[in-house]
N, C-alpha and C positions, 0 to 999 in steps of 0.2 A: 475336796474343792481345790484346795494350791494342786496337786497331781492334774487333775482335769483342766487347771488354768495356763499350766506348764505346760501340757499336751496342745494346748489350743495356739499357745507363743510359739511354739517348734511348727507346728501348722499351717501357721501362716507367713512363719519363714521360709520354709518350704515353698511354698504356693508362689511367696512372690520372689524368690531365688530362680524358681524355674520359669515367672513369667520375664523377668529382665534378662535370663538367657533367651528363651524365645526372642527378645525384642532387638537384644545384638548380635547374636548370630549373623543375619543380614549383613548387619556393617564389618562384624569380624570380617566375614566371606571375602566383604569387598575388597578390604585390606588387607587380607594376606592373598587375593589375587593382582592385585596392585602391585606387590614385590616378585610375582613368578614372571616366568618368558609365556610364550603365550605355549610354547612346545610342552609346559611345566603342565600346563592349564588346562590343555587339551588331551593331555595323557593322563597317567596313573592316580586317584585320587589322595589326598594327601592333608593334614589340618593346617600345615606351613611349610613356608618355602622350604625347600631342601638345598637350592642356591639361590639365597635373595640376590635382586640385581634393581638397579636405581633408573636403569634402563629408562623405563615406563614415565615418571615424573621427569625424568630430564628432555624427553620428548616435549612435553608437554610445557616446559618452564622455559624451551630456546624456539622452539616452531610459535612465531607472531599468529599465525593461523590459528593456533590452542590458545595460549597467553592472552589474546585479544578477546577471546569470549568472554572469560571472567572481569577480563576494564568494561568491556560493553555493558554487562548483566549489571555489573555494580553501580556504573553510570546510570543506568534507566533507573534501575529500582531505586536509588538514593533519591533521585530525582523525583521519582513519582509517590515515593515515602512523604517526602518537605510537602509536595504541591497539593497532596492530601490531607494532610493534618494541617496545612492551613486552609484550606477550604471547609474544609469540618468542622475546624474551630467555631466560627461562629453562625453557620449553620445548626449545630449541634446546639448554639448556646441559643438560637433562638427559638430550638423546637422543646427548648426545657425552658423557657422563660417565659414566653409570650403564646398568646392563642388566636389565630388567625382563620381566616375560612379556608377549608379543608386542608388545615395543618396534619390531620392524622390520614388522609388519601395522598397527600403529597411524602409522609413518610414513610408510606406504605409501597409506593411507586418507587421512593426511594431503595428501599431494599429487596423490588423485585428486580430491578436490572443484575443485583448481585447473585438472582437465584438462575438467572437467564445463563446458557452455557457459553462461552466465548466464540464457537464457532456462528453464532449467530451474527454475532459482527463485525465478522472475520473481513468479508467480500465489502460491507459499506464503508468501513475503515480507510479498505486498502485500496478503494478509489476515492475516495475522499484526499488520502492524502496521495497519492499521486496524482490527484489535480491543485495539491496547492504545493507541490512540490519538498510534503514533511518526509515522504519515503526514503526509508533506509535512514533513519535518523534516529535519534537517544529519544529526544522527544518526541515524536509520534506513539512511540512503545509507551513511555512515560504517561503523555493522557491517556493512549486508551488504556492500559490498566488504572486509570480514575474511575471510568466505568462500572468500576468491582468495588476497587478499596475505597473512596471514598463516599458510599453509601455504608458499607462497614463500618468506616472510621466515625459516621455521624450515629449511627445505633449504638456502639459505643460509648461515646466521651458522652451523649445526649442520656442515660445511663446513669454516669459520673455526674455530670452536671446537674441531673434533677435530686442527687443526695446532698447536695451544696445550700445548704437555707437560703430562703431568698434575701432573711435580713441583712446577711451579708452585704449584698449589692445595695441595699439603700443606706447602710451605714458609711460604704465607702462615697457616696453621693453626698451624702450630709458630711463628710468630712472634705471634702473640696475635691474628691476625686475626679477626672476624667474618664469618658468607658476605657479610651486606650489607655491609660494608668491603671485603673484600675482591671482591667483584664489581662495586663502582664506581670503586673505587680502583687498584687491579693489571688485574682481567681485562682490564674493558672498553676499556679507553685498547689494550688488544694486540691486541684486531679492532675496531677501527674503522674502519678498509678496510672489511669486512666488513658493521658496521653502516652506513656510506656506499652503500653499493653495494647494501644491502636497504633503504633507505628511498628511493634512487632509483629501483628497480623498483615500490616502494608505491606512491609518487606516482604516476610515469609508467601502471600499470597503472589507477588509480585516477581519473586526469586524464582519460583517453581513454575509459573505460569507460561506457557508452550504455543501454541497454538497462533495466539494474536503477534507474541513476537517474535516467531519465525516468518508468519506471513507478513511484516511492516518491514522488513527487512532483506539485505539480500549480501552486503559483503561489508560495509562499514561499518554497520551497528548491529553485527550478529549477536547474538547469545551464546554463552556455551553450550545450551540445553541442544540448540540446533547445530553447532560445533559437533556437535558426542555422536549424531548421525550419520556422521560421514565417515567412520570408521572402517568400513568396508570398500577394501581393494582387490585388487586381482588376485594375493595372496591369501584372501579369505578377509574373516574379522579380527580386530587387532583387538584383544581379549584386556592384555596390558595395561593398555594404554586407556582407552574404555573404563578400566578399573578404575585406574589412577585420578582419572579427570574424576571419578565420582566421586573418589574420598574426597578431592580437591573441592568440590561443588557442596559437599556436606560443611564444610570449614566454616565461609561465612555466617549460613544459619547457626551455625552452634558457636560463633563469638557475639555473635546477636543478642541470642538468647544468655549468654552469661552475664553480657551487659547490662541489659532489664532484667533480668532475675527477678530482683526485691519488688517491681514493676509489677511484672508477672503475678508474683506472689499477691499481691495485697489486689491485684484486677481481679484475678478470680474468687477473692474471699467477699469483695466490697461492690464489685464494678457489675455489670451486665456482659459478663461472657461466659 
């Protein structure tokens, strides 16, 4: 039995040694293309550089043109992170607290617009705000990815908030509570997990999301993601550089994620994700 249990421990270190190389291989790739020339990259195959060169990122860290993506990207999305999780808030608290007529088709409606693909409205957007003159701006990207994330954020924290007893709520009333005291002071501090783990879905949906804010946009409130497009010149494609902006694009999501961590952790053991 211990020999059989031994065999089974080695087996499954095994398994998942080679699935976590499967899963960064990718990003290796990307970063030790990040340090070649692109002559490096296009020629003889190799697992690292054979002359790293900083080339690539220094591009990327003095041209406003690259640099400017990631202010823009981080502007909307922060932006559109706060304006969601305050809308959710107590949307979310009223679809776990109270029961109204057709509270369960109104939440249902709510999380179809999230299954609806972005290119649908793509074209109403982006006459809409070029007739109130939001185009090319932080905030137009900003709500429409509200669109998405804040039907997510209210399936979520709504989730969170129906494991929250209710006697809660009427204890803090009987104690001289106000709703706004008492939903900044008592509720909120008891899904915080909750609100961790729906502002790390905002972001990350938000971050990645292509489509709507390239098309709201056109040179002041680009993205990076539409930045990384433009790579190709008369020389060919700049491999490099390309590379570099990627790792550089991976960064924010994974200090994100270190920052919710314990967030993360207890959302998915406790919360609805």
């Amino acid at each position: 039995m211990a020999v059989a249990r031994e065999d089974r421990r080695w087996g499954s270190a095994v398994v998942m040694t080679i699935y976590l190389m499967f899963l960064l291989l990718p990003i290796y790739w990307l970063v030790n293309m990040s340090f070649k020339t692109n002559a490096e990259i296009t020629g003889a195959f190799s697992l690292w550089p054979t002359d790293p060169t900083l080339r690539n990122y220094r591009v990327i860290l003095t041209d406003p043109s690259w640099y400017m993506g990631y202010v823009n990207s981080l502007t909307y999305v922060v932006m559109n992170t706060a304006i969601s999780l305050a809308v959710a808030l107590p949307a979310a608290y009223a679809f776990s607290r109270y029961r109204f007529l057709g509270d369960r088709h109104l939440f249902f409606w709510l999380l179809s617009n999230r299954m609806a693909p972005p290119a649908v409205f793509a074209l109403p957007f982006f006459q809409l705000y070029s007739a109130v003159g939001l185009f090319d701006t932080h905030i137009a990207v900003a709500l429409a990815h509200c669109l998405f994330n804040v039907p997510l954020a209210v399936w979520i924290l709504e989730g969170f908030m129906s494991g929250v007893p209710r006697e809660i709520d009427e204890t803090a009333y009987i104690d001289g509570y106000s709703f706004p005291e008492f939903f900044v002071r008592i509720f909120t501090p008891l899904i915080a997990s909750g609100i961790g783990v729906a502002a790390f879905f905002c972001f990350m949906f938000s971050w990645v999301e292509l489509l709507l804010s390239r098309t709201l946009t056109s040179v002041n409130a680009k993205p990076i993601a539409a930045t990384m497009t433009r790579t190709v010149s008369a020389s060919g494609l700049d491999w490099g550089v390309l590379a570099a902006a990627g790792v550089l694009t991976i960064v924010p999501g994974a200090l994100v994620i270190w920052f919710v961590r314990n967030y993360i952790a207890k959302g998915f053991a406790l919360g609805r994700v």
